[in-house]
C-alpha positions in Angstrom: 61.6 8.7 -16.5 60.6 5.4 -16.8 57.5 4.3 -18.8 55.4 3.1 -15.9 55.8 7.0 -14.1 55.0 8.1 -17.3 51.7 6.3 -17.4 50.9 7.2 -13.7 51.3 10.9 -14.9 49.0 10.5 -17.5 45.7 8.7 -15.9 47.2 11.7 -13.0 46.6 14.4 -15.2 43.8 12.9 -17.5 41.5 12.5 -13.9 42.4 16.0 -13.4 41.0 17.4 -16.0 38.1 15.3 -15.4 37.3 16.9 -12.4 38.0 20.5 -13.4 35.7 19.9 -16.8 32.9 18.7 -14.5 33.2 21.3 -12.1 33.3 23.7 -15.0 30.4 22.3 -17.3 28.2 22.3 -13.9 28.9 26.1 -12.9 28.0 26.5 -16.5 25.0 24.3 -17.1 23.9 23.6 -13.1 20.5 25.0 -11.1 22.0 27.5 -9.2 20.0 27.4 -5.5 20.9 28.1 -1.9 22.3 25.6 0.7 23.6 25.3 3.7 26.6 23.4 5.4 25.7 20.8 7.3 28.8 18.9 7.8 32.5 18.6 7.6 34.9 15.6 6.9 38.5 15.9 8.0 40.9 13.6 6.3 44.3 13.0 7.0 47.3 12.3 4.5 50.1 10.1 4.6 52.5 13.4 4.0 50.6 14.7 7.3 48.4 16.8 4.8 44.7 17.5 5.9 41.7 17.7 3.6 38.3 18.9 3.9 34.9 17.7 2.5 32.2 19.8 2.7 28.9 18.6 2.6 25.7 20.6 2.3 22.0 20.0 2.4 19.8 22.0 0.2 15.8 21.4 -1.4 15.3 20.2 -5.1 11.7 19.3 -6.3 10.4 20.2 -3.1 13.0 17.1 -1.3 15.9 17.8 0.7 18.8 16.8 -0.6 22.4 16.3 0.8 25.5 16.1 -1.3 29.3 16.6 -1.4 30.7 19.6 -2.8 33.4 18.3 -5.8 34.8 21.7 -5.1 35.6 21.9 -1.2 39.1 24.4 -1.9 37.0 27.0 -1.6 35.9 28.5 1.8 38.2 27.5 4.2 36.8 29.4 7.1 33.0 28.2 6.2 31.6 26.6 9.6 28.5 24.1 9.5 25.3 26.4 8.9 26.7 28.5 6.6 24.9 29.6 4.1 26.2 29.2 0.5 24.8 29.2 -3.4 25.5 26.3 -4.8 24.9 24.8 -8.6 23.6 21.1 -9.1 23.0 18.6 -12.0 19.5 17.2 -11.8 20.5 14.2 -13.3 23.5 14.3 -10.3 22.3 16.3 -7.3 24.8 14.4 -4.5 27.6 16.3 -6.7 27.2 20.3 -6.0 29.3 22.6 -6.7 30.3 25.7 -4.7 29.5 29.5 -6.4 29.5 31.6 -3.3 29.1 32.4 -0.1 25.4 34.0 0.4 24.9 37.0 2.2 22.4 37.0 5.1 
């Protein structure tokens, strides 16, 4: 392996483990609060590969708020208008995170 791969597999796995600590640190530290689906973004790959984003709308200081979920892997099967919990930074609210599903 050649020294440029092996720089492209290190900013690879050093973004990563970005994410993942940020997802983490938010389920840990966020304001946990119901929201509900209000959108889905299909996105084609080159290797024919299809992802999802998930966005939601949900209320924070009395002001609805929409954001993307950083962690869309998890409901596959959620339509829009789904209900789900979700955690938020104040100081980031257009980044939620996915908890659960909520049950009504």
């Amino acid at each position: 392996m050649g020294p440029f791969a092996i720089t492209v597999l290190v900013v690879v796995a050093a973004a990563a483990i970005y994410i993942f600590y940020k997802i983490w640190y938010t389920k840990r530290n966020g304001i946990e609060t119901e929201a509900i689906i209000t959108r889905i973004e299909e996105e084609s790959g080159v290797d024919a590969s299809v992802t999802y984003h998930y966005f939601v709308q949900y209320t924070m200081n009395g002001q609805k708020v929409e954001a993307r979920l950083s962690n869309p892997g998890f409901g596959k099967g959620l339509e829009v208008g789904a209900r789900i919990t979700i955690k938020y930074l104040e100081e980031k609210p257009n980044a939620a995170v996915w908890v659960k599903e909520s049950i009504r």
